[in-house]
N, C-alpha and C positions, 0 to 999 in steps of 0.2 A: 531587399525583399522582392520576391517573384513578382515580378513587374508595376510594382506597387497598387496589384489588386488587393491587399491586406494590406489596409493603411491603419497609422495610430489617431484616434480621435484628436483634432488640435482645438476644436472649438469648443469651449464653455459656453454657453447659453446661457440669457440672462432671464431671470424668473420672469419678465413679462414676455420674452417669445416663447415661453413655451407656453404661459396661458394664453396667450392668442390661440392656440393649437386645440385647445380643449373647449370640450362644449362647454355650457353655462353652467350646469348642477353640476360637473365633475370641478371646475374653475372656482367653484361657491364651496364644495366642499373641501378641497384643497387648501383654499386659503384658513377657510376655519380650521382645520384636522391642523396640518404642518405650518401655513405662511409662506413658507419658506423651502425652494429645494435645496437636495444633497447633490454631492459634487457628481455621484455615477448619472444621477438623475438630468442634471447640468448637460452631460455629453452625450446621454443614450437618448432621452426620449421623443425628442426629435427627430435624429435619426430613425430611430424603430418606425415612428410615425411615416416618414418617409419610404419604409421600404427595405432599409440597409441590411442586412446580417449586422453583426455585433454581440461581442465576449464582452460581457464586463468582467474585472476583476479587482476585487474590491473588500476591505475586513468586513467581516460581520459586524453586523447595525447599523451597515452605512444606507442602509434603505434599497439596495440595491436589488430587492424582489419586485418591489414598489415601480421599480424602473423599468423592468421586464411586462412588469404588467397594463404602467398605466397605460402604453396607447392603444392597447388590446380593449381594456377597458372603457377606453374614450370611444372607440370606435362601436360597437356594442351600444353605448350608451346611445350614437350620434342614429344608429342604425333603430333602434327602440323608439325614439321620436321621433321619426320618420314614419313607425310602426310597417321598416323592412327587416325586423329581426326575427328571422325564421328557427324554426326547428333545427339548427344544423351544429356542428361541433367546430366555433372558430378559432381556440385558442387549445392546445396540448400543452401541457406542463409534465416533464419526465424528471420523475426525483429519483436518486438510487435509495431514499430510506422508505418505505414504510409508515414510519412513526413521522416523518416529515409531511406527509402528505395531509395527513389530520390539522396537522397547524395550518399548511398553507391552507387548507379550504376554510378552518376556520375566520383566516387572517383576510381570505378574500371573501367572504359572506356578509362579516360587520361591513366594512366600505362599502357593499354594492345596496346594502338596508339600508346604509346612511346617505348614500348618494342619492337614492327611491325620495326619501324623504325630504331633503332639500328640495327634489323637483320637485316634490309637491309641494311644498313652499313658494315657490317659482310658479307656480302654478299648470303645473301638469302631470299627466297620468305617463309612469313608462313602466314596462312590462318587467317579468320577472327574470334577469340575468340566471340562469341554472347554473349550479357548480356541482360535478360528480367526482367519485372516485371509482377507479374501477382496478381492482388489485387481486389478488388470489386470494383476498378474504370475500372479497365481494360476490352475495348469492346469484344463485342464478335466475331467481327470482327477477332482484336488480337488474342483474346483463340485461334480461330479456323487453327487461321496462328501459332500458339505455336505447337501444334497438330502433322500440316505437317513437320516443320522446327522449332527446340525446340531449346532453347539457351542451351547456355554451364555451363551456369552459370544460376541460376533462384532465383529470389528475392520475400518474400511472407511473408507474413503475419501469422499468428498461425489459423485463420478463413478461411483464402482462401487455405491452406494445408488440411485442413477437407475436403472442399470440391473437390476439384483437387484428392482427395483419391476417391472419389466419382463417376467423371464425367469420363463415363467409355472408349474414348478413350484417354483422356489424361494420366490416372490414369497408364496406359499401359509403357509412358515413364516418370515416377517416379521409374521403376522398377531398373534403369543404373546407380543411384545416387550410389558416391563413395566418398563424403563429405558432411555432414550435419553439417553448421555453424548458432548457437543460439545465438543470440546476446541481448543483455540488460537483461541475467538472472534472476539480479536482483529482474527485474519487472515485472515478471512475474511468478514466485519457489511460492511467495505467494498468488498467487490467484488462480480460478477458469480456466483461461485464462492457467495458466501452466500446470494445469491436465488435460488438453481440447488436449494440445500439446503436453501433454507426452503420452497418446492412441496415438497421431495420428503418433508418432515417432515410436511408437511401430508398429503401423500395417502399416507404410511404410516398416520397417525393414522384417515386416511377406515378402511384397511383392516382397523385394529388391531382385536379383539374386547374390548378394555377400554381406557381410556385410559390414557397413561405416564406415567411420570413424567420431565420433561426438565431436565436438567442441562446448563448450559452452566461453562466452564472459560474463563476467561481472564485474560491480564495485563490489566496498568493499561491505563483503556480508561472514556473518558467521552464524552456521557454515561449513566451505568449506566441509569439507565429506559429510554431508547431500546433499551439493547443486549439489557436485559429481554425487553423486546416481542420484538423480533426473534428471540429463545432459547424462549420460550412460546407467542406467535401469539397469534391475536383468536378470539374466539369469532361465534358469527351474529349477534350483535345488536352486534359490530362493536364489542366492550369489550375489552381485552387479558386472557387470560387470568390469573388471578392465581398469584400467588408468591412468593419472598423473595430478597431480595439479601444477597449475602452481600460484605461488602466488609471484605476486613482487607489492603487495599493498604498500609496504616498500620502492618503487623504488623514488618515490616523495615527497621532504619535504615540509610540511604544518607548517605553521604558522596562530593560531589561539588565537585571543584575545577577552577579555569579555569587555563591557564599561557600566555604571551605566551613562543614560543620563545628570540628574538630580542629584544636593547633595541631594535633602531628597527625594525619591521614596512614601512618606506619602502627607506631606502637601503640594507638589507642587500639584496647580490644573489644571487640565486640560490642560487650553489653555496655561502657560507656559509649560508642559511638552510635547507639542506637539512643541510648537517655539522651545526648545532646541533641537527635536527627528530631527529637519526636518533643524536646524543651522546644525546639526553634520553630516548629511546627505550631505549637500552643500559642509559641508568642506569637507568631503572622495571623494565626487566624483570630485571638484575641484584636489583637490590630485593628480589623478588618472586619466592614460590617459581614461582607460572605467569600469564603475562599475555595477555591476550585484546587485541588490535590491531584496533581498526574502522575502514575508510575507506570513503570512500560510491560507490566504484567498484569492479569487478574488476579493471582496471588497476593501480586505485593499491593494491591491496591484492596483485598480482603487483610491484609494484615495490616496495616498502616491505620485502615477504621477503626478494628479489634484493637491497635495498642493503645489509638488515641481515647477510645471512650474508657478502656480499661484504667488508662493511665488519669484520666481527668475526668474524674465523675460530672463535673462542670459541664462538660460536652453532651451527657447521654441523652439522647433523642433531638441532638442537634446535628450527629453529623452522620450520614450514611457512604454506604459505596453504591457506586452504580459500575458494570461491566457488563460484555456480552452473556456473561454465561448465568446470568441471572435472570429468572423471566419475565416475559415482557410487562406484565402488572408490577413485577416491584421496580423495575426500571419505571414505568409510566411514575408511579405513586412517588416516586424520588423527584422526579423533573417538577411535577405540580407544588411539590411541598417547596422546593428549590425556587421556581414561580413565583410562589406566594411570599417567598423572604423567611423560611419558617426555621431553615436551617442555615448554620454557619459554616458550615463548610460538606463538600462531597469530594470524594477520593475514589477516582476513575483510570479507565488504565485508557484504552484507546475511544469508546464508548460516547466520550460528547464531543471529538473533536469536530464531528460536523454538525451540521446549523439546525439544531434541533434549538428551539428557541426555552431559553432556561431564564430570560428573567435576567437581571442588574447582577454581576460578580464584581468584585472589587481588586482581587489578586487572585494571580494565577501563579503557582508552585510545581515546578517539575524538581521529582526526586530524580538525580540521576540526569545524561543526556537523552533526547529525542533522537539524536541520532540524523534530524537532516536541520537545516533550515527552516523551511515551509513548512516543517511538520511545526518546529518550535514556535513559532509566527505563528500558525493557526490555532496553535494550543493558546497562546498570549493574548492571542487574539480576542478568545470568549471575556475577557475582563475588558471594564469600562465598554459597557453593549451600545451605549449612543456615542454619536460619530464624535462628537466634542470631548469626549471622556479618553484621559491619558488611560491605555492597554497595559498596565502595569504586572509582568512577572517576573519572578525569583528562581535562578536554578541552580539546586543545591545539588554540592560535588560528594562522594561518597567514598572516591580513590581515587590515587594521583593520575592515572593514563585520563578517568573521567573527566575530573581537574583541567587536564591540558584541552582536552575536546570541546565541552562545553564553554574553555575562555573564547576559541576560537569562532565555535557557534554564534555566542549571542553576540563576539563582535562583527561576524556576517550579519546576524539578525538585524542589528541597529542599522546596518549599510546597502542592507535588503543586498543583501546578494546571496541569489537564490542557488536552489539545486537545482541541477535539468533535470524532467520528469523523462521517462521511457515509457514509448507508447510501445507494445505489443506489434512487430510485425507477421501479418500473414497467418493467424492463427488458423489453420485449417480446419480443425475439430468445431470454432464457430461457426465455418464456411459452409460444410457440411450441414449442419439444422438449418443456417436459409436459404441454400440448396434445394432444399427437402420443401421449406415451404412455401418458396417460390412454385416448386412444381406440383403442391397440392394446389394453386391457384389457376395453374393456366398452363397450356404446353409456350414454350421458351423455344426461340431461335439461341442456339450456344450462343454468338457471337452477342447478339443484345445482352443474354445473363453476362458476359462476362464485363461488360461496359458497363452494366450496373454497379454490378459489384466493385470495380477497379473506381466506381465514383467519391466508396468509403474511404477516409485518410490510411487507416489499418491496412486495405492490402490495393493501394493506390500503384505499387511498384508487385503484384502480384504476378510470376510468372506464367504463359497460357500452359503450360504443362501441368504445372500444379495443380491449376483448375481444372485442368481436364482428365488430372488423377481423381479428381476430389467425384468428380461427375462417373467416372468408371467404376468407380468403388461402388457409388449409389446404386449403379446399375448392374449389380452384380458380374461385375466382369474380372472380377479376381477369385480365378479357378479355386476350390476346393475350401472355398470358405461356408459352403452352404451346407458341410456336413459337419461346419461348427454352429450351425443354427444364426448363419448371417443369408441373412436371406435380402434380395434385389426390393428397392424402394421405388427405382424411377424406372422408365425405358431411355432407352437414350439410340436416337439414329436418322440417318442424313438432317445431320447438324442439329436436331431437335432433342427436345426430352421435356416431360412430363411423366405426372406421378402413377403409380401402378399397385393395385391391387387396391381391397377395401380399407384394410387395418389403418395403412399409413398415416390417414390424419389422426387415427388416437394415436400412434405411437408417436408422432410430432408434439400433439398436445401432452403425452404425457413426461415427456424425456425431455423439455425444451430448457434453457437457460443453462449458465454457464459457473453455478458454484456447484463442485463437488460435494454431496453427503460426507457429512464427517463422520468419521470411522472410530467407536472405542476399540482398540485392539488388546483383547484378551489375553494375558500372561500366564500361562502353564507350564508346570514342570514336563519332563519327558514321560514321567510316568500319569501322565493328564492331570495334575490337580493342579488347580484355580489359583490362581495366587492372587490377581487382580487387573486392571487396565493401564496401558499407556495408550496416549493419542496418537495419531498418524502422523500427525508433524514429527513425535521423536524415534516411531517403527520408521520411519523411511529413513534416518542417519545409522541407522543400528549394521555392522559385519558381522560376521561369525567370527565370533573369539571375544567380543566387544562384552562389558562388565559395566552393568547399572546397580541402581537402587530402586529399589519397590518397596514398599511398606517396610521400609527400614531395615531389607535385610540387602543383600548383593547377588546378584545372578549373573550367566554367562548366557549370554544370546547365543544358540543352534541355527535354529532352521525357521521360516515361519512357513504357513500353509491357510489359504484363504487368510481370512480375520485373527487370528492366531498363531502368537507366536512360542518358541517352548524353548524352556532354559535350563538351566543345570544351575541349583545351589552352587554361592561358590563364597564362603563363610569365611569375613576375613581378606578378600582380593581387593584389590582397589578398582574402583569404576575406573574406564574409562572413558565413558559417558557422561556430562551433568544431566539431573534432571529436568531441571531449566531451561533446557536448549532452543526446545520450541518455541517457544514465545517472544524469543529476544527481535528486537529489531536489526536491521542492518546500518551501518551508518554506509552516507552515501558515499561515493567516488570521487565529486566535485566538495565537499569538505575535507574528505580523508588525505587529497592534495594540499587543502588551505593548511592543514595541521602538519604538513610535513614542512611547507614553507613557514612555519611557526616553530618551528623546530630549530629550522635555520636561523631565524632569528634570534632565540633565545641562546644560541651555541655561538652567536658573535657578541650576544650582551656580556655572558657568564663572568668576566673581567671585568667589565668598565663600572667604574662609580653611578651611584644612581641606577642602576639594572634595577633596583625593585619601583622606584615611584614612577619608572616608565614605563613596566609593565603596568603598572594601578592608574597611571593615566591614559596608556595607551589601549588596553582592552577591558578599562571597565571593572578591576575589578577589588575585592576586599586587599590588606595588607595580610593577612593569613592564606590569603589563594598565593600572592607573590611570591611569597618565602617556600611555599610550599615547593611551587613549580622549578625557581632556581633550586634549591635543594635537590630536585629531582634530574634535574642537569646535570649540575654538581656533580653527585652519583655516575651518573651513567656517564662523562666525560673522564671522572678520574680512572674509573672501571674497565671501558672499553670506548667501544665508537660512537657518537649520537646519529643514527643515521637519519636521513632528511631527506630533501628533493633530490639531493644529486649523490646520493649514498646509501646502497641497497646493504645493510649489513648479516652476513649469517654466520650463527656461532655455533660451534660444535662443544656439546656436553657429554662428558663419558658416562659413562656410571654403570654400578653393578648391574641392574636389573635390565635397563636400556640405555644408548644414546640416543642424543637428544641434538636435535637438527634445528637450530630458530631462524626462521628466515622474516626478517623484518623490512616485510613489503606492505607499507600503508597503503593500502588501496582499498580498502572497507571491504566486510565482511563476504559479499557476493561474489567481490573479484576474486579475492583469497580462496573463495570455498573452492574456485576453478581451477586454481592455479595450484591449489594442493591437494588435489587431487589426482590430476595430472602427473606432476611430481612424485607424488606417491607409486600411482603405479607405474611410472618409469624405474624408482628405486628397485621396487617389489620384482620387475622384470631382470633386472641387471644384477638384483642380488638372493634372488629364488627365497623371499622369507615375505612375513606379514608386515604390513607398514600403518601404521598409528598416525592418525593424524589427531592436533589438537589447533584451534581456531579461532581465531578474534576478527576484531574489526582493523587489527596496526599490524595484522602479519600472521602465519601460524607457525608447528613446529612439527616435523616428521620422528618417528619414534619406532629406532630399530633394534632390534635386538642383542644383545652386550658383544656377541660375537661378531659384528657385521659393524664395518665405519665405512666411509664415503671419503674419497680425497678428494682433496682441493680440484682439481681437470673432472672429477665425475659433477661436482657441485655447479662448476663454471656452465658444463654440459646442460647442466637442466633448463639454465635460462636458455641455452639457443634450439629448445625443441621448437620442432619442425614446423607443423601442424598442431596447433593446440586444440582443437575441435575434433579434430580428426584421434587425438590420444588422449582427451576428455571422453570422447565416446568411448573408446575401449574400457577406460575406467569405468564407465557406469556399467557394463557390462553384467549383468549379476546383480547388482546389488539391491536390496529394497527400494530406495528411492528411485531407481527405473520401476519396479515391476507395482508401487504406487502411482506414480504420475501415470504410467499408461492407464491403467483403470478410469483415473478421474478425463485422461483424452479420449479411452473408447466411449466413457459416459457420453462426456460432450460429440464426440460422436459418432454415435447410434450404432455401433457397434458391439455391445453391452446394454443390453436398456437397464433400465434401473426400474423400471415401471412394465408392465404388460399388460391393458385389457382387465384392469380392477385389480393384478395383482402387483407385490411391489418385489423385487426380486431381494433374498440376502444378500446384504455386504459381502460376507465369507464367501457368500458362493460367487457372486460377481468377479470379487478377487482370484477367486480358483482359475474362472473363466482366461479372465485376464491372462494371469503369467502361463496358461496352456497357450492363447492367440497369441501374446506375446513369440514365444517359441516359434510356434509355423510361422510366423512373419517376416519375423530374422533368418530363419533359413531359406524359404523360399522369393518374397517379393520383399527385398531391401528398400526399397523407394517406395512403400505402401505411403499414402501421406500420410494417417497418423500417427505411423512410426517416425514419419518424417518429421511431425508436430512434437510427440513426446519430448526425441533431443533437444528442438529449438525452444521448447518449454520449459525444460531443465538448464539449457545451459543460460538462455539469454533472458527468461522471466526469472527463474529462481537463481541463478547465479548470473554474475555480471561477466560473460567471456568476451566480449569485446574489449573489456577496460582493461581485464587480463590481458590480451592481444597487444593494446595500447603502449602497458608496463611494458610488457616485453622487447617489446618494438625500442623501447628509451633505452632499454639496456643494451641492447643491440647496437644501437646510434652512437654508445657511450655518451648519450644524454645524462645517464644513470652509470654510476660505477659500483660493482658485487664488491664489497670487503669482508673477506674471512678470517674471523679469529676462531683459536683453540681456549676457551676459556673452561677455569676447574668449574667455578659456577656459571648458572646463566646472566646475563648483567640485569640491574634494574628494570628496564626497560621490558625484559622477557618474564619477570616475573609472573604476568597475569595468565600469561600463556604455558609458564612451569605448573601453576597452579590448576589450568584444565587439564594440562596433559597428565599430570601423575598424581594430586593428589587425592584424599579421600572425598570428593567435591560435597561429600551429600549437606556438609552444613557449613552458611557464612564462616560459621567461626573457626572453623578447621582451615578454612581457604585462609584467614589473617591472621591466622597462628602460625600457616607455614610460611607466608610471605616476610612476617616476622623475621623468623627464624634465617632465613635468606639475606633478609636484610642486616640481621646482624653480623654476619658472618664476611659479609661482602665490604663492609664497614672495616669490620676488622681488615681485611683484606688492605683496602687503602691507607690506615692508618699504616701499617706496616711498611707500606712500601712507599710510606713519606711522601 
């Protein structure tokens, strides 16, 4: 580790040093309230008390808020009876929820009334600890009462810290903070929203009159040095600040089991394997005093509610769904009922993985894989809520590739062997708004902004060019952009810059933060009429030629234009689209490996006696998952090739209407989305026709037209492309998903407001805006940074092209060997990927009518050939 300034906590503390450390009424009240500390508590709050930085990382209910807070508290308390506890703001607490914020103040109000009280027991008078919230609900009424009379404590958001850095008398008593506690790290090291907060950590820090102490809070989450850095920051000489880890992810045992619903995962159809999913369902939560339902969609977690109350009148007004897209009262009204024990089960899709506090669950249910580790773990996590309580989940398999995925999951899970998280580098479109609000505060020598800045873990390896793109842009110095209505925000000259004109601090305040507006994108025919909405997550995967479902009928995707897109009836064609798409998770890259070397493994058992009771001992799982899995080996070994860690296999399928290209590269769904894409438009160049991609998480398949095949030397060819960034870009050239993701980058930044001066700008028309700058961008200044940010946003946040890089690189090394077969069908293995690519996706049951239908055929196939 970097000079081992980031060290791992090795000390446990024994409950009497750490009351020594506490005053009398906190030490009095402790012993009553708890007795006894938890293990985070054990390692952090001593340290804290001292000084240290320190990340704990730790399951939910292991008290590890408590840990964060108590020596903030003790101190406060020590400061109140002393009666030197001043008007100032000593502790910050930044949550990414909203809804979390309410709890913690709640969670901190009852201790600080009951602590009040034991002093007075003790016999003396201590003052009022204040706790506030200060959030984009909060009036202004409040702000302005925060201002005169600031709490002790202040609870905020990662967006309303941006600006409170801003709002220039408030920003004044930020200066006395002496704790900074980051809660749900987690969820926020990977995205946009963490590099948004880690500038803003940073130039709290510029402004702070002593240095703080910071505290980051999170679940399982590897790996921890990375997440370190990113919770502490770098110092100038460009070393990470030092600290301690606190890691008692170890503290809680889980128990996690796999279940195959169904004996045959093939021929059961449909509507039995949905009575079996939703019988199995009755009996856990019958079981179980309250049971937690996860599915990896809003949909499927509104239908899972729907079938279970319909199915079991027993249930009604026991079990609800809670998801994003429900609002924020019936979400509240769910958690409380949930609280109080009132219901037996809720069915949620991503919605309570984080620490919204819901009260005793007993079992945790994933329908389906999670798709990472950490996710699975966290989800597992919410059951048995106190630290002594076994975490007990269930994850039930729904199809054989699931099957194999999930056995290998929950045997990581149980082994804690995590996924590495990706922190976002260099996001510039961030860089840009505290750019902006840096120089609404003060004029700035370059070289100090840019030391500040490089202080954040996010763009710690930032180059000074980029920075100094990022600052010319601001300063209107990229010609001809001003007669698109981008007009100069800073001045920038001999090496200075500050802000310029009146407007700029409303346009800061009103543009600031880093999620995109979500876009309904409207469905019209050519002759304008309305058909209905898709979301932007599925307008941005959409080509010209490309064939969906809308309200049950089929269309062909044209052209779109702002917020609207316009199709052509096409009565009868097969999608090739699911509707689905959006929503799905990715599985990661450091699983999509464990499953190859799983692959491996089961392709050396497939012979030997005993293959099934050592799968069922070895990963955990039912005697009907076993059978299943061999079975599925079976297939795909007598068929064709099981490709694995050191066998990249692609099949060539003919067929009338198109070939069919499967290239079975486990590398999870982000890498794949890179890599075939790429692929694609290599084909599409080399053979002047349209190229079909379809995509999974274990590989996808290219899809070309009946008259156009690929030989063996053009196939071999695609693994040794050159540059894959450099011919990912050209792919994205055109397509929606550029001419989206720039929007939500010129949002971020300030190049498009989205806001003006009271008014709010339309979607439609902001989109228009867009792919017009877009255009003059790419023709004239190539190297603009946000066009620079867009690609590194699409390739490396939205798709994984490093891991892509990676793959490639093995196949190169002949670490990995391409084996190409000619086969009449696609083998077992491709099935799930025959079924996106060609059939009529719009319903489950079509999808396991045709895999059926494959399946029999393919059977056939082996018997014959003995």
């Amino acid at each position: 580790m970097s000079g081992k300034r980031i060290r791992y906590a090795e000390r446990e503390y024994a409950d009497e040093e750490i009351f020594e450390i506490l005053s009398e009424p906190v030490r009095e009240w402790f012993k009553r309230k708890f007795g006894t500390f938890t293990p985070p508590q054990r390692y952090a709050v001593i340290e804290i008390h001292r000084g240290e930085n320190v990340l704990i990382s730790s399951p939910t209910g292991s008290g590890k808020t408590l840990s964060a807070f108590l020596a903030a508290i003790n101190e406060l308390i020590l400061l109140g009876k002393e009666g030197k506890l001043d008007d100032k703001i000593y502790v910050l607490y930044v949550s990414p929820l909203r809804a979390l914020n309410n709890d913690i103040k709640r969670n901190l109000e009852g201790p600080l009334a009951e602590i009040k009280e034991v002093a007075k027991e003790l016999g003396y008078e201590l003052p009022e600890i204040r706790v506030g919230i200060r959030t984009s609900d909060t009036s202004s009424y409040e702000k302005s009462k925060m201002v005169r009379k600031p709490p002790h404590i202040l609870i905020t958001t990662p967006e309303s810290l941006a600006i409170a850095l801003n709002a220039p008398k408030f920003r004044e008593r930020l200066r006395t903070v002496k704790y900074l506690i980051i809660d749900e790290v987690h969820a926020l090291a990977e995205n946009k929203r963490g590099s948004h907060l880690a500038l803003s950590i940073e130039r709290l820090a510029n402004l702070a009159e002593s240095e703080f102490v910071r505290i980051g809070l999170s679940a399982t989450i590897h790996p921890l040095e990375e997440v370190a850095k990113f919770v502490f920051g770098f110092d100038d000489e460009g070393k990470p600040r030092p600290g301690l880890i606190v890691d008692v992810s170890f503290a809680k045992e889980t128990k996690i089991w796999v279940e195959s619903v169904v004996e045959d995962l093939i021929y059961t159809d449909a509507g039995t394997l949905s009575d079996a999913l939703y019988r199995r369902l009755a009996e856990l939560i019958r079981e179980h005093r309250t049971t937690l339902i996860f599915t990896n969609t809003r949909s499927g977690a509104e239908r899972v509610a729907f079938n279970l109350k319909k199915r079991y009148p027993e249930f009604e007004g026991l079990i609800e769904a809670h998801h994003s897209s429900l609002s924020r009262e019936v979400r509240l009204d769910v958690e409380e009922k949930l609280k109080r024990g009132e219901l037996k089960a809720v069915v949620t899709s991503t919605s309570l993985e984080l620490g919204i506090d819901i009260g005793t669950i007993d079992l945790v249910v994933l329908i389906g894989s999670p798709k990472s580790v950490n996710r699975a773990l966290q989800r597992i996590g919410r059951a048995g809520h106190r630290l002594h309580d076994v975490s007990k989940g269930v994850i039930l398999a729904l199809d054989r590739d699931d099957l194999v995925e999930v056995t290998v999951l929950a045997h990581n899970a149980r082994n804690r062997r995590l996924d590495r998280i990706r922190i976002p580098k260099n996001p510039l479109d961030v860089l840009v708004q505290h750019l902006l609000g840096m120089a609404l505060n003060q004029v700035w020598e370059v070289d100090e902004a840019y030391k500040l800045v490089r202080r954040a873990y996010p763009f710690h390896d930032l180059p000074y060019e980029d920075f100094m793109s990022v600052l010319k842009y601001l300063a209107g110095e990229y010609a001809g952009l001003e007669e698109r209505k981008v007009y100069a925000k800073i001045w920038l000259e001999d090496g200075k810059f500050g802000r310029r004109g009146k407007m700029t601090r409303a346009i800061y305040y009103m543009n600031v933060g880093t999620i995109p507006d979500e876009a309904k994108i409207k469905v019209y025919t050519m002759d304008k009429k309305l058909i209905g909405t898709v979301e932007e997550e599925f307008a941005e995967r959409l080509m010209p030629g490309d064939i969906f479902v809308l309200a049950g009928r089929t269309y062909e995707f044209i052209k779109s234009r702002g917020n609207k897109i316009y199709v052509i009836p096409r009565e009868g064609a097969k999608p090739t689209i699911p509707a689905w798409f959006s929503e799905m998770l990715p599985l990661s890259f450091d699983l999509a490996l464990d499953v190859q070397k799983f692959r491996r493994e089961v392709k050396n058992l497939l012979d030997k006696r005993g293959a099934k009771s050592l799968l069922m001992r070895r990963y955990g799982i039912d005697e009907r998952a076993a059978r299943a899995i061999l079975a599925y080996f079976h297939e795909q070994a007598r068929y064709s090739v099981i490709p694995d860690n050191s066998t990249v296999l692609v099949e060539e399928v003919l067929g009338e209407k198109r070939n069919r290209y499967f290239f079975h590269t486990l590398i999870g769904r982000r890498a794949n989305d890179a890599l075939s894409r790429a692929f694609a438009y290599m084909v599409s160049q080399w053979k002047n026709c349209n190229v079909g991609i379809a995509i999974n998480d274990n590989g996808f398949a290219l899809l070309l037209p009946p008259e156009k095949r690929l030989d063996e030397g053009e196939i071999r060819a695609l693994f040794e492309i050159g540059d894959l960034r450099e011919t990912l870009k050209k792919a994205l050239d055109n397509t929606e998903l550029l001419k989206r993701r720039f929007r939500h980058v010129a949002n971020r930044g300030l190049l498009i407001l989205r806001r003006y001066v009271g008014r709010s700008k339309r979607l439609g028309r902001q989109q228009v805006m867009a792919v017009a700058l877009l255009k003059v961008l790419k023709e004239n200044y190539p190297d603009f940074p946000l066009l620079k940010e867009v690609y590194r946003e699409i390739m490396e946040d939205k798709m994984d092209v490093e891991s892509a890089e990676q793959f490639l690189r093995w196949v190169r090394d002949e670490k990995v060997k391409v084996v190409i077969e000619h086969n009449e069908l696609p083998s077992p293995f491709a099935f799930n990927l025959e079924v996106i690519g060609s059939s009529d996706v719009v319903l489950m049951e079509d999808r396991r009518e045709l895999i059926k239908q494959l399946h029999r055929k393919i059977m056939a196939m082996i018997e014959a050939s003995g």
